[in-house]
N, C-alpha and C positions, 0 to 999 in steps of 0.2 A: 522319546524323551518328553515333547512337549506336552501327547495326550495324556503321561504319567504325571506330570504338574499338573494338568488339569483336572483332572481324577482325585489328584493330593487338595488341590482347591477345593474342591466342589464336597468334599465333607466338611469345610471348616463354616464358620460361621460369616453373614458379612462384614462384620466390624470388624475380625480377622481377618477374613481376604484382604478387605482396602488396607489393613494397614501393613502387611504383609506386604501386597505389593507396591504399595507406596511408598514406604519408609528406605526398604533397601536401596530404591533409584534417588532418595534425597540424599541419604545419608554417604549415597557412594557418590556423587557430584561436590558434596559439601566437603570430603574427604579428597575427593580429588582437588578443589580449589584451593584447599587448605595448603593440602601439602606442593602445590605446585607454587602455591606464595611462598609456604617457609621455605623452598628449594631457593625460589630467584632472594631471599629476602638474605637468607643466610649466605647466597654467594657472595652478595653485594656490601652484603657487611665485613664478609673475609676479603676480598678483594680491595676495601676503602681503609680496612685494620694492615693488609700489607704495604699499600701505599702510603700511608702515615706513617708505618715506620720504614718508610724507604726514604720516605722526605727526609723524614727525622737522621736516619742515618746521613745522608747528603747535605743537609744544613750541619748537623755538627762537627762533620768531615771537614764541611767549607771554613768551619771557625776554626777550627783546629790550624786548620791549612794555613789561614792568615794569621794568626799570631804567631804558630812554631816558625813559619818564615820568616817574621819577626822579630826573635830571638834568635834566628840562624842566621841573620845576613849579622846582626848586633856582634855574633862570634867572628864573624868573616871579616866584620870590618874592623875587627880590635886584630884578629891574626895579622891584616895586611896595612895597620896604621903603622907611618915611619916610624913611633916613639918605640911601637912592641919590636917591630924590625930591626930598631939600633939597638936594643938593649939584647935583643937576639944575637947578634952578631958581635955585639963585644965582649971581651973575655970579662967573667964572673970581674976581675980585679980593675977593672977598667971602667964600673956600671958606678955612678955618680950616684949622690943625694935628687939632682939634679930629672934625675931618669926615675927614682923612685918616686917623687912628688909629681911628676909629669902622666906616669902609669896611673898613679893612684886616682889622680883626677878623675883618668879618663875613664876607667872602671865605676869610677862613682859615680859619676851620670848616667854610665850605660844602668847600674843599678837604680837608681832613684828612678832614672825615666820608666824603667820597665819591671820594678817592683811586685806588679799585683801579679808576673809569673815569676821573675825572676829572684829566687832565695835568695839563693848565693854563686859569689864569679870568685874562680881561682886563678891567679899567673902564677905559674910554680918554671922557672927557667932553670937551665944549669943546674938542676938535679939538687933544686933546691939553693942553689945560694940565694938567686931570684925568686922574693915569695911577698907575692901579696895577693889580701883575699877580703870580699864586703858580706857581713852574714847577718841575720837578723837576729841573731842571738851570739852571744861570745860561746866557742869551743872550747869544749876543755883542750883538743886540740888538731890541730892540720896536719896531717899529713898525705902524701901523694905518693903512692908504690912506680912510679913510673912503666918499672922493668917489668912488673904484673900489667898494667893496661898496654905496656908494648906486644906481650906476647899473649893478650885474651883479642886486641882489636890490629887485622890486619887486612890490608884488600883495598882500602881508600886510598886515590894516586893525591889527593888534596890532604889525606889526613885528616877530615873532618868525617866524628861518630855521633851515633844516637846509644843510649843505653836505658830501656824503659824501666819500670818499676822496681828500683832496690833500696837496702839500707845504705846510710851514707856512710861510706865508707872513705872523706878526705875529711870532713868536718865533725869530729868524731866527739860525741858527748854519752857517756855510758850509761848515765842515770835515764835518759831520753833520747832512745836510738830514733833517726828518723829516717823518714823513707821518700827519695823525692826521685823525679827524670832528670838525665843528665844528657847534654848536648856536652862534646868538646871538641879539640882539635891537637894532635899530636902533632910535638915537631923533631923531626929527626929519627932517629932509630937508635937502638943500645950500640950501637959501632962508631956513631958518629960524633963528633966533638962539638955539636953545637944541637941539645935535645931541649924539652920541656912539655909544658900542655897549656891549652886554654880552655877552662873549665865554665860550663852554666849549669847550677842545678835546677831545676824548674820546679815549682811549687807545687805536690802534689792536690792543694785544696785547690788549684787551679782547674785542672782535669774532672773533680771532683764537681764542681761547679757549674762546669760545663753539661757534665753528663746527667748530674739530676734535674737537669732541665727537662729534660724527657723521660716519660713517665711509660715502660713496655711490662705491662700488666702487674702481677704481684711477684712474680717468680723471673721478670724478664728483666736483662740490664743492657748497656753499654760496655763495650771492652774495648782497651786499646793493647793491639798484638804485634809482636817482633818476632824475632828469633829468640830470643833472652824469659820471654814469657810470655805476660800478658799486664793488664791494669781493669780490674772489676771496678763499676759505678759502684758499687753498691753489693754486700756482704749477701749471699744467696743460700742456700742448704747444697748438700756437697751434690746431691742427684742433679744440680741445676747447674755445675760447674764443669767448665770444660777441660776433657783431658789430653794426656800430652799427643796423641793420636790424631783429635780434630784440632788441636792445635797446629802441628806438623802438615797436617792439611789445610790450612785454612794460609798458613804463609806460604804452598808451594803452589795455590793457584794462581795459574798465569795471568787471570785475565783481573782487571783492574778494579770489577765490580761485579757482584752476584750474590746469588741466593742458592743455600741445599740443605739438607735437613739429615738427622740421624738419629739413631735411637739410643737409648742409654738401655744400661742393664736390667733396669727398673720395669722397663719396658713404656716408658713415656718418651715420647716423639717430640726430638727438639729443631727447632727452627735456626740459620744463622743468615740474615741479611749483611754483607759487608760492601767499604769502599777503599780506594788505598789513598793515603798520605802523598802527594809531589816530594813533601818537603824529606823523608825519608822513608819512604815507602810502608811506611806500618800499615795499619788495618785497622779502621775505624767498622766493629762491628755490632750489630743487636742480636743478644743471643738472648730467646724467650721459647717457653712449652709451647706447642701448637693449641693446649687445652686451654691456654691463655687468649689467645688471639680468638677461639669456639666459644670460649663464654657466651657471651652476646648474642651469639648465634644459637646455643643451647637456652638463652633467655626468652629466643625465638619461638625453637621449639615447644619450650614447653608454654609458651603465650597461647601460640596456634594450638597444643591440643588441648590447654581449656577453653579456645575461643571453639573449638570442634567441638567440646562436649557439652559447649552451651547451646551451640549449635543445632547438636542431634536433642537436645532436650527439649530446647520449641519445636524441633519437625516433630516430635513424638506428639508434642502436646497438640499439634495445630492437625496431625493427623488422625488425634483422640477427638477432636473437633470437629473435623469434619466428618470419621466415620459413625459417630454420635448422632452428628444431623441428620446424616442417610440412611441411618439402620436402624436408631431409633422407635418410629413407628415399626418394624418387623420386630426389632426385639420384642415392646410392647405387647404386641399381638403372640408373638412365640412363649413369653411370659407366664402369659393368662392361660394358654392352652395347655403347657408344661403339667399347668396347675391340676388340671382334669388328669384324675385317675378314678380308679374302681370305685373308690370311698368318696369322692369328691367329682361330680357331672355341672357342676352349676358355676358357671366363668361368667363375671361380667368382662365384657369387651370392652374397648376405650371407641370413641368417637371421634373418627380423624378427620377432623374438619379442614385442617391445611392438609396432611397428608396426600399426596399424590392419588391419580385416580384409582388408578390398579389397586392401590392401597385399601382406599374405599369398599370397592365393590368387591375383592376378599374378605375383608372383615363382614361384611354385610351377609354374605355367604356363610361364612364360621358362624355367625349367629344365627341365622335359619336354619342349619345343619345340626346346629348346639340344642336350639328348642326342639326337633324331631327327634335328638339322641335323647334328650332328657323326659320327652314322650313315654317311648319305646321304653326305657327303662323301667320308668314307673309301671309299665305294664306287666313288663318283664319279673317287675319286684313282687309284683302282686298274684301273678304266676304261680312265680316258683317259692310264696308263701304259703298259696293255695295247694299246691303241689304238698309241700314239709307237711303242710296239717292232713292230708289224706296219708299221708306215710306215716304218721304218727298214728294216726285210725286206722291204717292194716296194721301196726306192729301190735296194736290195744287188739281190733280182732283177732290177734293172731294167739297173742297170750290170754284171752279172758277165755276162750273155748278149750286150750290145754286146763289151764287151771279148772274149768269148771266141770271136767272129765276126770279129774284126781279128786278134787270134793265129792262130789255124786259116789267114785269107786269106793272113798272111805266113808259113805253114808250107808253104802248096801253092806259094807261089811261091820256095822258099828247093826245097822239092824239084823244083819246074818246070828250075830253072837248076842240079840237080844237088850242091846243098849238102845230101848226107845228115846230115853230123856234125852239122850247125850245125842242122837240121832236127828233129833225135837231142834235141840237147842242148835246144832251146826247146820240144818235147815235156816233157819232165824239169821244168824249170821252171813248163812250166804246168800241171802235175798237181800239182807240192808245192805254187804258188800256191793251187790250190782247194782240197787240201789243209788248210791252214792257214786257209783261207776257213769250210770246213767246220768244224772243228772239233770232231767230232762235236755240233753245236749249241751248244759253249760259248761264253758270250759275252764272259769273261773268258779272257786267253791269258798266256802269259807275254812279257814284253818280247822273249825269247830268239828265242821264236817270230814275234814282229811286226816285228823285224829281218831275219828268215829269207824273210818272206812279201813284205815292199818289195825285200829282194836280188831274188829272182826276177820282181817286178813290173817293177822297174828293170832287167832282163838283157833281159827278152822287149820291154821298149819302146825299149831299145838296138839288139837285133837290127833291130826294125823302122825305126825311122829312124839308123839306122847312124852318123855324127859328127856329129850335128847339136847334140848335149850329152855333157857329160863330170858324173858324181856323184863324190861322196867323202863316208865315213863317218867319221864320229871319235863312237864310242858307248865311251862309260865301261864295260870287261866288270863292275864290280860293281854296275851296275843292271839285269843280263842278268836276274840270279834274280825280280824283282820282276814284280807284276801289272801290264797293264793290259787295255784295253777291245780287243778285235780291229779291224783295221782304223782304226786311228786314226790313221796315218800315209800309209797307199795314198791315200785321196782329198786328202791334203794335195801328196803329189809329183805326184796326177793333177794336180792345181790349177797347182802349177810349173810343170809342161811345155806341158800347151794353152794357157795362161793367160799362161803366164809368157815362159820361154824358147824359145818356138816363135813369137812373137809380135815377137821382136827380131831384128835382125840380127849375126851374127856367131856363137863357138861360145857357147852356153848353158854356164852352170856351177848346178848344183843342190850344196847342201852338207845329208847330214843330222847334224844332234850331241843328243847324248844325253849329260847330268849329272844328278848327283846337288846337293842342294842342301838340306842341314838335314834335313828331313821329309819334303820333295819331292823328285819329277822331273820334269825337267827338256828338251822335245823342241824342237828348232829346225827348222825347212826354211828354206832360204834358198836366194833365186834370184837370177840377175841378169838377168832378162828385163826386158820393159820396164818394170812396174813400173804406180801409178796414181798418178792425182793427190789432191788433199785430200776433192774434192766425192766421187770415186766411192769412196777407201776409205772416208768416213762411211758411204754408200752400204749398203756389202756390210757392215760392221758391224752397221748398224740391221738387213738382211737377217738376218747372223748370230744376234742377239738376239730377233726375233720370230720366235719358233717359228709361227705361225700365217702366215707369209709364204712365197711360192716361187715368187716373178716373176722371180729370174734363175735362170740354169744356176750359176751361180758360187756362190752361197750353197749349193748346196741338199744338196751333199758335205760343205763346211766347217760349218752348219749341224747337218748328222747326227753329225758329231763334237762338236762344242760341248754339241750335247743331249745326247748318252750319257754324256761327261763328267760331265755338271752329275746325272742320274740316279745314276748308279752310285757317283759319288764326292762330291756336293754342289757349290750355288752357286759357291761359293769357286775352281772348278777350269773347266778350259773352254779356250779360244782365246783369246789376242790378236793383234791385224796390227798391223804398219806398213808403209810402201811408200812411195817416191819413184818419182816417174814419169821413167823413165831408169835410173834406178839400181838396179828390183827389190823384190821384196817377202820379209817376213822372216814367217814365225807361227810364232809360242809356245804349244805344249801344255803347261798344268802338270798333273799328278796326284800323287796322293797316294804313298806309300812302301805299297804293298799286298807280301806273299808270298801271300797264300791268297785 
């Protein structure tokens, strides 16, 4: 495995490797610290979110505790004051002014003093003959069902109840039903001859007050739970509300204080901290989403992964940094050499003056090794120029001895049949033809002359195939004075007429034209032999272009011209074809505007 990474390494570049191997051990520590802080940061946050509302429930618990005790001893001591006791005990017909003014007092202070919970206080005795009652608002009106709270509340040996969140149903006002906690105390039973109640409604803005003191996320509240219901701080959406289920469970836990949690149908995960009441055992509870209490902690997360991705964005950059500093000089160096190809031998090197040793005396190397390659080449070029021009002299010896063994045969038979003149005159031509071939070895001629040399090639191949084609010249005389290559036109009309118009039927037309054009001239031959198709002119193109190719006859004159072109005048200059099969073939020599 390990030789297999090193193998994978050892093709890549340096500034790859380093960051490769650098990056993933930064990036995986930075990754690691990251999330090992949001791990502890986010516990510590949920663990300080539970305990603030543990407090929170235990402080409101505590407040709860001492007021509702507060209001409950206020019941306990009006049940067991002599005044409520004597009027208990005498018959309905027996209970004075006396006793009515006496009660009323004493309810009026318990009220006034304890107002800011207490609504309203009812004494309803003797099934109502005795009734007095302190309310903040006048009722339309009072009533008390006695024989319904005898048989809804039973179990208390004191007869003292709690009854949480309802409408009120003794102080009865229909246009504005309200809804308050009731503490009271029943006296007697429906059997007995001496009943009634002592009633305290408690103020639901009280509770209300209390609970929006604490504040359990957006979706979280305060509840206060019995048997009978419950009392929400604060109005929630129904996914957030507790049903009769965890309600029934949350009053039959035995134990006095705790925490559990459960899902709703929604699939959202709710939380319940609770504590219970002394004074009547209810349940002071916070019921909040867990997504609530993660907030924070999701504020965390997503802190840490942009603090991660700022993170990994300086290690990248500080490792583009430093694999920049180290590789640098080799890039440099691997640059300039890149640069060397076939077409291209001549690199300048950079001078690594700070550059590390090794640095140095490579580079120094590459450039003594650079100068001997670009030696060698120049030799090499001058070679295998020397070389192309002796190839171009066998393929010239090779053709000027066929041709000048077809001249001679049509000379002996032009004299056989007695044609001296015509005999005369295609001697004449074929002496200026070689002539002009010869050119004392020059291999540049003048146009004037390479017109002079195709007349007489095209006279002596007229004699011989006598009307088999017709030529015509149209040469611009002011590109007569101008240079070109010798022979750069001969193998093209050779081309025409074997190739061309010897190949079709009917009479053959060869055209040659010569223009001038900006900087250039301008050679056309045109035939109208038979012409080729798409596959064989690519064919003889690709032919034309690879100089190292010469599997047809056809290339290998058009070819010789192409390459002496491209030698003597540059790439730029050379041969084109086109051809339709039927219609003939056209090639375009361009060269340059040369006099000398």
């Amino acid at each position: 495995m390990l030789k297999k990474l090193i193998q994978l390494y050892s093709k890549r570049s340096f500034k790859t490797t380093i960051i490769s191997l650098y990056l993933p051990v930064i990036i995986f520590f930075i990754l690691l610290i990251s999330w090992i802080s949001y791990l502890l940061a986010a516990s510590q946050i949920q663990e300080n979110a539970y305990q603030n509302i543990n407090d929170t429930v235990f402080q409101t618990k505590h407040h709860l505790e001492n007021r509702l005790t507060d209001v409950f001893e206020q019941l306990v001591s009006l049940s067991n004051d002599p005044k409520t006791l004597s009027v208990i005990t005498k018959d309905p017909s027996e209970i004075t002014p006396e006793d009515y003014i006496a009660m009323d007092e004493y309810i009026n202070r318990i009220y006034l003093n304890h107002n800011s919970m207490i609504e309203s206080v009812l004494v309803d005795l003797h099934r109502g003959h005795f009734t007095l009652s302190k309310h903040d608002q006048q009722a339309e009106q009072i009533q008390f069902d006695y024989d319904k709270y005898m048989k809804n509340y039973k179990g208390s040996k004191e007869g003292f109840y709690w009854r949480n969140l309802h409408k009120d149903d003794v102080f009865l006002n229909e246009n504005s039903p309200n809804e308050v906690i009731s503490v009271f105390k029943l006296i007697g039973n429906e059997h007995s001859q001496v009943n009634g109640a002592l009633l305290f409604n408690i103020r639901t803005d009280f509770f209300e007050r209390v609970f929006n003191k604490s504040l359990i996320g957006d979706n979280g509240y305060l509840t206060l739970v019995s048997k009978e219901g419950y009392m929400k701080s604060k109005t929630v959406e129904e996914e957030y509300q507790l049903d009769e289920t965890v309600l029934n469970y949350l009053h039959t836990r035995t134990e006095k204080q705790g925490q559990f949690e459960y899902q709703k149908p929604n699939g959202k995960k709710m939380i319940v901290i609770f504590d219970t009441l002394g004074v009547n055992k209810w349940r002071v509870a916070a019921v909040f989403p867990e997504e609530d209490i993660l907030k924070k902690a999701n504020y965390i997360k997503y802190l840490t992964i942009f603090v991660i991705m700022i993170l990994i964005v300086i290690a990248v950059m500080i490792a583009n940094v430093i694999a920049k500093f180290i590789t640098e000089p080799i890039s440099s160096l691997v640059k300039n050499i890149e640069s060397v190809n076939e077409t291209n031998v001549h690199v300048d090197l950079p001078d690594f003056q700070n550059a590390p040793k090794e640095m140095v005396i490579l580079n120094n190397g590459i450039k003594n090794l650079m100068t001997k390659i670009n030696s060698l080449l120049n030799q090499v070029k001058l070679d295998q120029e020397e070389k192309r021009q002796l190839e171009f002299s066998v393929i010239h010896a090779q053709i000027n001895p066929h041709f000048l063994y077809n001249t001679l045969y049509s000379i002996k038979g032009l004299c056989d049949m007695g044609m001296n003149k015509e005999a005369s005159e295609m001697i004449s031509a074929l002496s200026t033809f070689f002539r002009i071939s010869i050119s004392k070895g020059k291999e540049i001629i003048k146009i004037e002359d390479e017109i002079e040399h195709i007349q007489n090639y095209l006279y002596i191949q007229e004699m011989r195939y006598g009307d088999d084609f017709n030529y015509t010249f149209d040469i611009d005389h002011r590109i007569l004075s101008y240079q070109t290559v010798k022979l750069t036109l001969q193998p093209l009309i050779e081309n025409a007429i074997y190739h061309g118009v010897k190949q079709s039927r009917g009479l053959g037309e060869i055209q040659i034209i010569g223009y001038e054009k900006e900087n250039e001239i301008i050679f056309r031959v045109i035939d109208n032999g038979h012409g080729m198709n798409e596959q064989n002119l690519n064919k003889i193109r690709a032919e034309i272009r690879n100089k190292h190719h010469s599997s047809s006859n056809i290339g290998i004159g058009l070819r010789s011209v192409h390459e002496r072109m491209k030698i003597h005048f540059g790439d730029q200059y050379g041969l084109t074809l086109s051809s339709k099969l039927g219609e003939g073939t056209n090639v375009t020599v361009t060269i340059p505007k040369v006099r000398e």
